[in-house]
C-alpha positions as CSV (number, residue, x, y, z in Angstrom):
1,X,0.0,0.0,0.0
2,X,1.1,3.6,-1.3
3,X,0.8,5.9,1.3
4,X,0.9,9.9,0.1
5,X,1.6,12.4,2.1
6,X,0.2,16.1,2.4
7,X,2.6,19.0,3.4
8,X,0.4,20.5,6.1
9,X,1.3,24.3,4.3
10,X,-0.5,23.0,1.5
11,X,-3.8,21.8,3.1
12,X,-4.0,25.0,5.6
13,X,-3.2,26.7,1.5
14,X,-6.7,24.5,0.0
15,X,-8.6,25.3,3.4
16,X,-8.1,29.3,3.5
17,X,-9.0,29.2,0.3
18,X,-12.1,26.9,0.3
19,X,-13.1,29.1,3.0
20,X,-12.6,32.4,1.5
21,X,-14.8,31.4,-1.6
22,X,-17.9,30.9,0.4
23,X,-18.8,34.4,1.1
24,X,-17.3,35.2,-3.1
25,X,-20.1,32.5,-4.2
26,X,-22.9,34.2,-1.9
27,X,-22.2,37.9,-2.9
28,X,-21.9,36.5,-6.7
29,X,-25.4,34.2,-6.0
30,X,-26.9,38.1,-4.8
31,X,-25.7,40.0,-7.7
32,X,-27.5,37.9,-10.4
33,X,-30.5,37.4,-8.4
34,X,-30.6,41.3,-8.3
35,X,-29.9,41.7,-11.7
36,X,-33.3,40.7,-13.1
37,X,-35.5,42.4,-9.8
38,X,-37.5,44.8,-11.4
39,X,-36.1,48.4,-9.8
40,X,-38.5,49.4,-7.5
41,X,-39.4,53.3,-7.1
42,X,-38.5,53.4,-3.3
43,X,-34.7,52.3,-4.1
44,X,-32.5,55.1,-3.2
45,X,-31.8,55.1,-6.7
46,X,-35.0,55.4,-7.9
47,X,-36.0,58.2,-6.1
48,X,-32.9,60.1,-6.9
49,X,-33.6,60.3,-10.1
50,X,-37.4,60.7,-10.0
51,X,-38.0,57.3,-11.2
52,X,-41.9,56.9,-11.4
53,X,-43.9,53.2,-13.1
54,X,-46.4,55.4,-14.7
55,X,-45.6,58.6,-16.5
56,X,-48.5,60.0,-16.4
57,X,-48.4,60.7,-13.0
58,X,-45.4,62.7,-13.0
59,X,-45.2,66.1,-10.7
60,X,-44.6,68.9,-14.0
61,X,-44.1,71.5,-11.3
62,X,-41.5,69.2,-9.4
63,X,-39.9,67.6,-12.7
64,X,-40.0,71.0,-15.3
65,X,-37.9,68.6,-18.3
66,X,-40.8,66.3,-18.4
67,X,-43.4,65.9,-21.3
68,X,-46.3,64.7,-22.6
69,X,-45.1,61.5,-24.2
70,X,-42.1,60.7,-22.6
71,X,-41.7,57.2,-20.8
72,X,-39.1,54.4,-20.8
73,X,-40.1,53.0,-23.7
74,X,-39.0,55.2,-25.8
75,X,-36.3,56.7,-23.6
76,X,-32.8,56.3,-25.3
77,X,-31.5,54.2,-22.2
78,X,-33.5,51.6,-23.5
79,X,-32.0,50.6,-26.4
80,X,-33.5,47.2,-26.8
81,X,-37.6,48.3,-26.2
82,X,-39.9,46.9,-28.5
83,X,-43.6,48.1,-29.4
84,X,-46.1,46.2,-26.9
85,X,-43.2,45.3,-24.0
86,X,-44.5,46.1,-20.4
87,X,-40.7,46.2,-19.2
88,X,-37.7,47.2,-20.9
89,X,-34.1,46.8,-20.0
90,X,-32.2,50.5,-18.7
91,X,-29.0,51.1,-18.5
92,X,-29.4,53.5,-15.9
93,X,-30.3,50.8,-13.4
94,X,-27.4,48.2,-14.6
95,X,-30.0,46.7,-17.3
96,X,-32.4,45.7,-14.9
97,X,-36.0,46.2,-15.9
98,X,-38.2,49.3,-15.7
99,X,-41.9,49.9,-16.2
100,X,-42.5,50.3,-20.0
101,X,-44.9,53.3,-19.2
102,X,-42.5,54.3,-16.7
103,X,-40.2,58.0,-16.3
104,X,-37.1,59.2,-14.7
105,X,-35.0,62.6,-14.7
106,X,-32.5,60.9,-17.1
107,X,-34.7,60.6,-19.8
108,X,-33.4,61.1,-23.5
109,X,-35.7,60.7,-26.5
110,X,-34.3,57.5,-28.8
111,X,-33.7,58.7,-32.0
């Protein structure tokens, strides 16, 4: 019978390092779950920039760039909107989805 040997520096080396990528594998696990949430108008984010689901009840007085007409869909940080899509990918929010409908400050007409 062959018996091998392990240096002990080289299984405290495998152990540190199976132990380090735990918390790497839950922070990784978080980020993509995140990724496709739909961004929520209370995220500090969100509210930053005036993010609202449904243009049409934006505050004019409160947001003075804002018209008639603009929403997400047709926003040009949503490159990849289509006609008919309730949410649409922004770039803003790390191409998580927004509200089709929906409005923020950063709005720019597609061309």
């Amino acid at each position: 019978m062959s018996e091998q040997k392990f240096p002990r520096r080289t299984l405290l080396k495998g152990a540190l390092l199976g132990v380090a990528a735990v918390p790497v594998s839950a922070l990784l696990g978080k980020g993509a779950a995140a990724a496709g949430a739909r961004v929520d108008p209370n995220e500090p984010q969100a509210k930053s920039l005036g993010y609202v689901e449904d243009a049409s009840k934006v505050d004019a007085k409160a947001n003075p760039n804002f018209k008639p007409g603009q929403m997400c869909a047709n926003c040009l940080q949503a490159p990849t909107a289509k006609p008919g899509m309730t949410e649409v990918p922004c770039n803003i929010f790390a191409g998580r989805p927004v509200a089709a409908k929906g409005w923020c400050k950063v709005y720019v007409k597609r061309p």
